[in-house]
C-alpha positions as CSV (number, residue, x, y, z in Angstrom):
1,X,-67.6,3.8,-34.7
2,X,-68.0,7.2,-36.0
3,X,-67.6,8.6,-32.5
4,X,-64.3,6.7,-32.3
5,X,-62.8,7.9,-35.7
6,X,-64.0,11.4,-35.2
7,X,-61.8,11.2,-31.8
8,X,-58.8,9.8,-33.7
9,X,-58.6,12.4,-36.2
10,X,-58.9,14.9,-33.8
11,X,-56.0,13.7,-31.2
12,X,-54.2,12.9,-34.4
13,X,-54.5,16.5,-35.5
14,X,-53.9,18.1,-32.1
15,X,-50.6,15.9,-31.9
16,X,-49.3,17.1,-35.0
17,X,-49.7,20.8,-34.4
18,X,-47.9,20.5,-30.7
19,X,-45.0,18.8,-32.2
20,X,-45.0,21.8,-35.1
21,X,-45.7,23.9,-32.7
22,X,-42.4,22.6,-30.4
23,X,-40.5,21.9,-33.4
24,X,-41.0,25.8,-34.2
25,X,-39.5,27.1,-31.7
26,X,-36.8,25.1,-31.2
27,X,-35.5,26.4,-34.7
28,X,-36.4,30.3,-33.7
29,X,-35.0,30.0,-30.2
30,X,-31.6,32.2,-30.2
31,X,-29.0,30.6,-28.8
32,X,-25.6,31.3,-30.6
33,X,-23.1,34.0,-29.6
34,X,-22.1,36.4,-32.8
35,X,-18.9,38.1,-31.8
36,X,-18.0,42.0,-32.1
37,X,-18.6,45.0,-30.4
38,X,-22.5,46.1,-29.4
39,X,-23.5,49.4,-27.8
40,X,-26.1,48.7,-25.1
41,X,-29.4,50.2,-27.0
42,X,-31.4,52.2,-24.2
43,X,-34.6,51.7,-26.0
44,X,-34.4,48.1,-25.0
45,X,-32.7,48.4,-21.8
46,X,-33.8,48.7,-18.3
47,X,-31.4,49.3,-15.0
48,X,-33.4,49.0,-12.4
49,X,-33.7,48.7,-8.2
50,X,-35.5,47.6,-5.1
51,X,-34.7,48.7,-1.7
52,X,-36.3,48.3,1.3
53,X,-38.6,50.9,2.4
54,X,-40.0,51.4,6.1
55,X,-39.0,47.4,6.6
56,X,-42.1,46.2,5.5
57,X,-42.3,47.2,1.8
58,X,-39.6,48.4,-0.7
59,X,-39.2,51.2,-3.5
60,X,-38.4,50.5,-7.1
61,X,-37.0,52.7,-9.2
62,X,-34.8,53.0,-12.7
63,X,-32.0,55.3,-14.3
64,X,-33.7,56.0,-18.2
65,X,-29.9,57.8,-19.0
66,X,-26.8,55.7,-19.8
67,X,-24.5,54.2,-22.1
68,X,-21.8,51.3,-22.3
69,X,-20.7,48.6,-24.9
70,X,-20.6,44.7,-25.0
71,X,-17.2,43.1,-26.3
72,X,-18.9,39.7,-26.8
73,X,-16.0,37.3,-27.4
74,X,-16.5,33.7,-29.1
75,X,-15.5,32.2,-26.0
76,X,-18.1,33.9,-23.3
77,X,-15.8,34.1,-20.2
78,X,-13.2,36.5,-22.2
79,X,-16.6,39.1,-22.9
80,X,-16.0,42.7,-21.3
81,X,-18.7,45.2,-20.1
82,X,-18.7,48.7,-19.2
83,X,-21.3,51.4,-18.7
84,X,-22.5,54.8,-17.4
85,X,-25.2,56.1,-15.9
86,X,-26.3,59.5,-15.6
87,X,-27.8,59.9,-12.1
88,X,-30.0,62.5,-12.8
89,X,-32.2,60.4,-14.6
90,X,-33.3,58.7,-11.7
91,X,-37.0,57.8,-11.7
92,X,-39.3,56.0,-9.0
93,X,-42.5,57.7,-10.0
94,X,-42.5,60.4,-7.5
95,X,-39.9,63.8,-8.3
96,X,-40.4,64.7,-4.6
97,X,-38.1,61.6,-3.9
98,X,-36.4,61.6,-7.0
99,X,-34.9,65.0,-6.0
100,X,-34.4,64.1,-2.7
101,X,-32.2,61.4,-3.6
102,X,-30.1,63.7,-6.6
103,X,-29.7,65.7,-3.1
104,X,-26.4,65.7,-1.3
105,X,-28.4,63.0,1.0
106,X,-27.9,60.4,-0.9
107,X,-26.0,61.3,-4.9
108,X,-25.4,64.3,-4.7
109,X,-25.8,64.4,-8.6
110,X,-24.2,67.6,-8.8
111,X,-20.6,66.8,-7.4
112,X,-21.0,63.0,-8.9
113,X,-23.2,63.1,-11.8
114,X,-22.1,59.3,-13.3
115,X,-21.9,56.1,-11.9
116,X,-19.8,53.7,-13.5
117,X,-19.4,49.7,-14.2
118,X,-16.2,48.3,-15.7
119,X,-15.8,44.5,-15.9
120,X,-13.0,42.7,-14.5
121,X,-13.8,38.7,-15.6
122,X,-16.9,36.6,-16.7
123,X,-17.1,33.3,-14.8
124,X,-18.9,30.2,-16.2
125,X,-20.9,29.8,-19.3
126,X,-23.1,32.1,-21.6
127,X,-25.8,30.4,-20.1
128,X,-25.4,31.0,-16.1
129,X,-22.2,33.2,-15.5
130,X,-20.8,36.0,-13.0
131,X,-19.6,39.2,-14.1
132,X,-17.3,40.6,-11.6
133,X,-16.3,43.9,-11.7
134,X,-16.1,47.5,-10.5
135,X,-19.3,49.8,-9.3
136,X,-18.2,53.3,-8.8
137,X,-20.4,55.7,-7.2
138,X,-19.8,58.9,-5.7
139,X,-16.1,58.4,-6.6
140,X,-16.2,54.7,-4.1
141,X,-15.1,52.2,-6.2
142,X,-16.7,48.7,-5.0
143,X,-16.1,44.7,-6.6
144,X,-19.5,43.5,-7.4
145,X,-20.4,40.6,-8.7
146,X,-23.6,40.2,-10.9
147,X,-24.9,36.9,-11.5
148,X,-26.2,36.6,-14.5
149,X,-27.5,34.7,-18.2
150,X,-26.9,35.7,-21.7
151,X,-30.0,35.1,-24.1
152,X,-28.0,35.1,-27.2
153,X,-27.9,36.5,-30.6
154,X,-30.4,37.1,-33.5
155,X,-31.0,39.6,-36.5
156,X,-33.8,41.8,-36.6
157,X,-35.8,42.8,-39.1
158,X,-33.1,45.2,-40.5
159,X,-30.6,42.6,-40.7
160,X,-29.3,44.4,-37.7
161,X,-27.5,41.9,-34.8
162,X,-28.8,42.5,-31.5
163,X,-27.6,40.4,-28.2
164,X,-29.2,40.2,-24.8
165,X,-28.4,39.1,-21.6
166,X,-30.2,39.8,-17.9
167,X,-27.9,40.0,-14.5
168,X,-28.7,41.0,-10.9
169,X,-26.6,41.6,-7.8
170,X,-26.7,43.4,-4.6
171,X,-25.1,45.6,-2.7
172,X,-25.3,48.0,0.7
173,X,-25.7,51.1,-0.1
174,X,-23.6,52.7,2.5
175,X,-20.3,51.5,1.2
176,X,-20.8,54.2,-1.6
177,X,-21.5,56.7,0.9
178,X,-25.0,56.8,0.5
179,X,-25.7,56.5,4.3
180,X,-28.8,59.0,5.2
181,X,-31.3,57.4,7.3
182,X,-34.3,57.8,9.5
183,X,-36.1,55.6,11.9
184,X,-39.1,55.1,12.4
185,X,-41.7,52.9,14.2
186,X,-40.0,49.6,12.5
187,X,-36.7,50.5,12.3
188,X,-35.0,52.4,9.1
189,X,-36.9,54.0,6.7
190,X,-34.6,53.5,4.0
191,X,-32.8,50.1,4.2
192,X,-29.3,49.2,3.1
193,X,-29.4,46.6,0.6
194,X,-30.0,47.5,-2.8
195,X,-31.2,44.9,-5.2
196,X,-30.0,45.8,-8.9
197,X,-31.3,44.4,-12.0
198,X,-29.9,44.4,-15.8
199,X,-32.1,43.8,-18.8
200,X,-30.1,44.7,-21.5
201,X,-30.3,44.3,-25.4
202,X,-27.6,45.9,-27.5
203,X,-26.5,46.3,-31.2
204,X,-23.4,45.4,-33.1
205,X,-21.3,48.6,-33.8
206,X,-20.1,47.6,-37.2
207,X,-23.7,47.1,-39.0
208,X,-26.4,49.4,-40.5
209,X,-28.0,51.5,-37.9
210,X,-30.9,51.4,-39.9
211,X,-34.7,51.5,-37.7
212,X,-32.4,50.3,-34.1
213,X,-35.6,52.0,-32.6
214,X,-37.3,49.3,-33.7
C-alpha cells in the first residue's frame, strides 16, 4: 500500500507542475500587436542567404550593416516596411569571396553601395502573412514577395517595446544583374536562386532608448 501511495503522490505532483508549467507560458507567450513606429534594432537582427554552390552544396552568408523602420498598424495588413542595406558588409566567413562579390562581378559595391526594400501591401494575418514589395539592387527594381509571421509584441526589461517577426523569399539573382558564372564539372558554380531570410526584432521610436543593446 505504501508503494501505491508513494506513486500517487508522485504522478499527482508531476501533474501539477506540467499544468503550471503549461499554464506559465501560456500567460508569457507574446502575442498582441502594440502599434507605432519601431526602428529594426541590428543587434537583434539577422539578413541572411543561401545559394547554391557547385550544385551540390550552397554558401551562406549575411549583410551585419542596415537600417529600416516598422509602421506596425492595429490592423496587421495596413503595416509598412522599409530597409537598407549596406553591401559592403557582406559576410560569408571568407574576405577572399566577400571581395569578390563587392567586385563589379557581382555588386559592384562601389557604383551601388545600398540595396533597398520598400513594402507595397501585407496579405493575411499577423500570424502567416505576405509582404509584397520592392527589392532594388544595383538600381533593378524587382516585386518580391516574402512570406512570412509576426511573433508579436512585449516589453523588455527597460520597459522598452520591442516587436519581431521572421520572413523568407526567393529570388534569381540575375534579374538584378548579378549574372557572373563559371561551370564546372556539375554545371554552375554559382547558382541562381537566392534563398533570403529575415529575423528581425525592432524598437518603438517613441520610448526610452535606455540599455536597447540589451
Amino acid at each position: 500500500m505504501k508503494i501505491i501511495k508513494k506513486t500517487i503522490l508522485v504522478t499527482a505532483i508531476t501533474t501539477l507542475g506540467l499544468t503550471a508549467y503549461a499554464t506559465d507560458k501560456k500567460t508569457v507567450k507574446p502575442t498582441s500587436i502594440q502599434q507605432g513606429q519601431y526602428k529594426i534594432d541590428p543587434s537583434h537582427t539577422k539578413v541572411g542567404f543561401e545559394i547554391p554552390h557547385l550544385v551540390i552544396s550552397s554558401v551562406e552568408g549575411r549583410f551585419t550593416t542596415f537600417d529600416g523602420e516598422l509602421d506596425l498598424k492595429e490592423k496587421f495588413s495596413e503595416s509598412k516596411v522599409t530597409a537598407t542595406i549596406n553591401i559592403d558588409s557582406i559576410d560569408t566567413a571568407n574576405a577572399d569571396r566577400d571581395n569578390h562579390l563587392k567586385s563589379a562581378d557581382f555588386f559592384d559595391s562601389g557604383k551601388y553601395p545600398k540595396m533597398t526594400f520598400k513594402s507595397k501591401k501585407i496579405i493575411g494575418t499577423s500570424e502567416k502573412f505576405k509582404l509584397i514589395g520592392d527589392l532594388t539592387i544595383k538600381d533593378k527594381t524587382k516585386e518580391v514577395t516574402f512570406q512570412g509571421q509576426f511573433q508579436g509584441t512585449v516589453k523588455d526589461a527597460y520597459g522598452n517595446t520591442k516587436a519581431a517577426f521572421q520572413a523568407s523569399t526567393e529570388i534569381n539573382r540575375q534579374d538584378f544583374g548579378l549574372t557572373w558564372n563559371k561551370l564546372v564539372e556539375a554545371g554552375p558554380a554559382v547558382g541562381n536562386e537566392v534563398k533570403i531570410t529575415l529575423k528581425v526584432q525592432a524598437t518603438k521610436t517613441n520610448e526610452s532608448k535606455i540599455n536597447q543593446q540589451n
